[in-house]
Structure formats: C-alpha cells, structure tokens
DRENGUZA-97773 format. One record per residue (C-alpha): x, y negated, z negated; residue in three letters; residue number from 0. Coordinates in steps of 0.25 Angstrom, whole numbers. Each point is the difference from the previous one (the first is absolute). Layout:
N
      X      Y      Z    r    k
      X      Y      Z  ALA  NUM
...
***
This chain:
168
      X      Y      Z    r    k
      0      0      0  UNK    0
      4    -14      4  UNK    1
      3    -12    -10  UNK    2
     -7    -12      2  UNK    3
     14     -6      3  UNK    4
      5     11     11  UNK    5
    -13     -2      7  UNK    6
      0    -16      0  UNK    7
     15      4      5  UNK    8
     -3      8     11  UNK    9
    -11    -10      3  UNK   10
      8    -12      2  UNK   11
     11     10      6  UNK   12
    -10      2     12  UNK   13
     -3    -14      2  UNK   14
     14     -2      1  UNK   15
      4     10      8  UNK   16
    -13     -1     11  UNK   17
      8    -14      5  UNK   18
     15      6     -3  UNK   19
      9     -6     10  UNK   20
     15      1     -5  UNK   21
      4     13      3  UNK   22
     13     -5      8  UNK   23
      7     -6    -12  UNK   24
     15      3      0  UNK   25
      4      7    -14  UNK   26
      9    -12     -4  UNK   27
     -6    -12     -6  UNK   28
     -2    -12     12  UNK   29
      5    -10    -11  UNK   30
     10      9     -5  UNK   31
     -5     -3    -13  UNK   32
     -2      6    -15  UNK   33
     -9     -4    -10  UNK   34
      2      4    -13  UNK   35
    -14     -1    -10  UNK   36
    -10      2    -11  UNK   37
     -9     10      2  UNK   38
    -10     -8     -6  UNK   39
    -15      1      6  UNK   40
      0    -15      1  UNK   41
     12     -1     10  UNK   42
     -3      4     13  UNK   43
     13     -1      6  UNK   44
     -3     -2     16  UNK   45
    -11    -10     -3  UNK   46
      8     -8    -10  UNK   47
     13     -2      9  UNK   48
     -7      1     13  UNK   49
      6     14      4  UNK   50
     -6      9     11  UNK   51
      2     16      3  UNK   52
     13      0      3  UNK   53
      7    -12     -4  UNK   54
      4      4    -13  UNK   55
      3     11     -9  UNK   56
     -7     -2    -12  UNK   57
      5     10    -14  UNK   58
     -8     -2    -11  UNK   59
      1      4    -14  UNK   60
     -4     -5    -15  UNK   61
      9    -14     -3  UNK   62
      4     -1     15  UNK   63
     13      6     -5  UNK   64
     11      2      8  UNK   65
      7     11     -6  UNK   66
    -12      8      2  UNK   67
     -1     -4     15  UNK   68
     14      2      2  UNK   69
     -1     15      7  UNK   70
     -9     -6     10  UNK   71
      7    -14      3  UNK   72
     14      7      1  UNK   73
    -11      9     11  UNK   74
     -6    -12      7  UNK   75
     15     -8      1  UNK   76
      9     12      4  UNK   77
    -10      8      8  UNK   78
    -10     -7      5  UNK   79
      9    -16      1  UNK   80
     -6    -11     -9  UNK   81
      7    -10     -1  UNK   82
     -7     -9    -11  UNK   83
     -5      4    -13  UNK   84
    -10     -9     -7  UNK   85
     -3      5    -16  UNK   86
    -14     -4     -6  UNK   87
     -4      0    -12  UNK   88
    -14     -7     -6  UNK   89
     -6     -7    -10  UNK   90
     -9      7    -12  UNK   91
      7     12      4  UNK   92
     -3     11    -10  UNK   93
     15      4     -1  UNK   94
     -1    -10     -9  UNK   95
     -8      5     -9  UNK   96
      8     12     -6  UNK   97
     12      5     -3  UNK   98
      8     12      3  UNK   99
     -2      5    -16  UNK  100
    -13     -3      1  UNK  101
     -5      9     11  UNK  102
     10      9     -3  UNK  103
    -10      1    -13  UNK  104
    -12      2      8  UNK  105
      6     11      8  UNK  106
      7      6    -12  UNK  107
    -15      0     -7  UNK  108
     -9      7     12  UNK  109
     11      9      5  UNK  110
      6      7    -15  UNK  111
     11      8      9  UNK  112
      4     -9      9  UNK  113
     15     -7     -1  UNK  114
     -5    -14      6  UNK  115
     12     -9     -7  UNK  116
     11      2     11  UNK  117
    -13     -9     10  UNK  118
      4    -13      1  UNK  119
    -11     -6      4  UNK  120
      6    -14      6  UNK  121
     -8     -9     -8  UNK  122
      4    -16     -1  UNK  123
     -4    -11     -7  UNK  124
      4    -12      7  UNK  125
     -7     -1     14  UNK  126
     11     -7      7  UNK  127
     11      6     -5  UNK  128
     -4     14      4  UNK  129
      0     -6     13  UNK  130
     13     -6     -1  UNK  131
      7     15     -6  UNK  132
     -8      7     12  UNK  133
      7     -9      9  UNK  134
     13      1     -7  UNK  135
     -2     15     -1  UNK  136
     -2      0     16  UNK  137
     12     -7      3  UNK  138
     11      7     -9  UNK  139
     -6     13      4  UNK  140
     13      9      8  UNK  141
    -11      5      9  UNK  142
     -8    -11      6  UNK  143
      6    -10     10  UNK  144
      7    -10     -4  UNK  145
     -4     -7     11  UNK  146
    -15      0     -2  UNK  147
     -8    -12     -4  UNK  148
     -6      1    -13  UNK  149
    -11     -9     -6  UNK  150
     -8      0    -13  UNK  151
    -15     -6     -1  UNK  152
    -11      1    -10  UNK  153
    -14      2      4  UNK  154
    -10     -9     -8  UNK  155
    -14      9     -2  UNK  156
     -6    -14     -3  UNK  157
      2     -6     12  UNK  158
      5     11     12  UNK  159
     12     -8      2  UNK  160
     15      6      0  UNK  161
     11    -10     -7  UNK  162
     15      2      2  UNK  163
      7      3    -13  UNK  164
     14      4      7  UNK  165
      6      1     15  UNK  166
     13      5      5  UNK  167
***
C-alpha cells in the first residue's frame, strides 16, 4: 500500500515527466559548478540561485557541511570538472540547536546497545564561522584543486536572499 507522500510523489513525477525534454544533457555540469547546502526543506537550491537541470551539482547534507560533502566534490571536481565551488549555509538552521553530546544522549537512550560516541555529528554555533571553517577546510584540503574557486554565503530563510560571508 502506498503512502500519501509516495503517491503525491509519483503524481507530481507524472506531470513532470508528461512535458520532460532534457534528455540530452551531458553528465558534467554546464557551469561546472558545485554547490554545497543545507538539507533543510526550506532551501530549494535550484530555485533559490537560479540553477537549471544540468547547471550544477548540488550535494546536500545536515549544516551544509563540507566535510560530509567532500566524497562527492572531490567526485564532481576530478571526475566530472568543476571548476568553482560555492559553500552555503542558512539561517535558523537546526545545526544550531544541538550538540554533538546532546544527541549522542538521545541516540544512547533509544538505541541501549549502540556505541554512538565516536559520531561526530558537525554541529556549530556561530552561522558565519562555520562557513568560513568550510571554506577553509576546502582549501587546505591535499585532494581538491588548489585552483578552484571557493565562496561561502549564507541563505537567510526570512527573506530568500544568499549574503557573501567569504570569497576566494
């Protein structure tokens, strides 16, 4: 039996696909670009920077954290050649919230044999300066290209508008 979700899914799925027309896009992204971001439900990437299918790859993850991104950006850059990396994070972002002892707690309560402390969950809690260390990360990184151009910005929820916290 279908859920109420997987079946507005497929619905919306339908409608898509009934006026589909991209099926010759190349693999590698047209603006050779990466965008790193929040998974959060009230960042829709593409619609927020203006992104198409097949401009961009976009990795998202909890935080926008690039450590956790970095499998698929070293990926996009070496295999597939981007050539710019942009890091956004957002505002009111629930990595905000917690720490990494905290949920270590939770899990440690509702899972009795689980060994949940080595997690590092990638919590922060100052907005810009989790942007700055992903940025920083990025570029001291021995397996991205030095050459790639890496920008950090933050996405304001309130207003839908991206502000430059850090550029290369």
């Amino acid at each position: 039996m279908l859920t109420e979700n997987i079946t507005e899914i497929l619905e919306g799925n339908a409608h898509y696909a009934a006026s589909y027309t991209k099926k010759g896009l190349p693999l590698p992204p047209k603006r050779k670009l990466v965008v790193v971001t929040c998974m959060d439900a009230r960042l829709l990437p593409a619609k927020a920077l203006g992104l198409h299918e097949g401009d961009a790859h976009v990795i998202r993850n909890a935080g926008g954290s690039a450590k956790d991104a970095l499998r698929s950006i070293i990926i996009s850059q070496q295999l597939l050649g981007t050539e710019e990396l942009v890091v956004i994070h957002h505002t009111d972002c629930g990595m905000l919230t917690f720490t990494n002892s905290q949920l270590h707690q939770i899990l440690r309560e509702r899972f009795h044999d689980v060994d949940v402390d080595d997690i590092d969950f990638l919590t922060f809690t100052d907005l810009e300066q989790s942007v700055r260390d992903d940025v920083e990360f990025l570029r001291s990184s021995k397996v991205i290209n030095p050459h790639i151009r890496i920008s950090g910005w933050i996405y304001e929820v309130e207003t839908g508008k991206i502000r430059r916290v850090i550029e290369q």
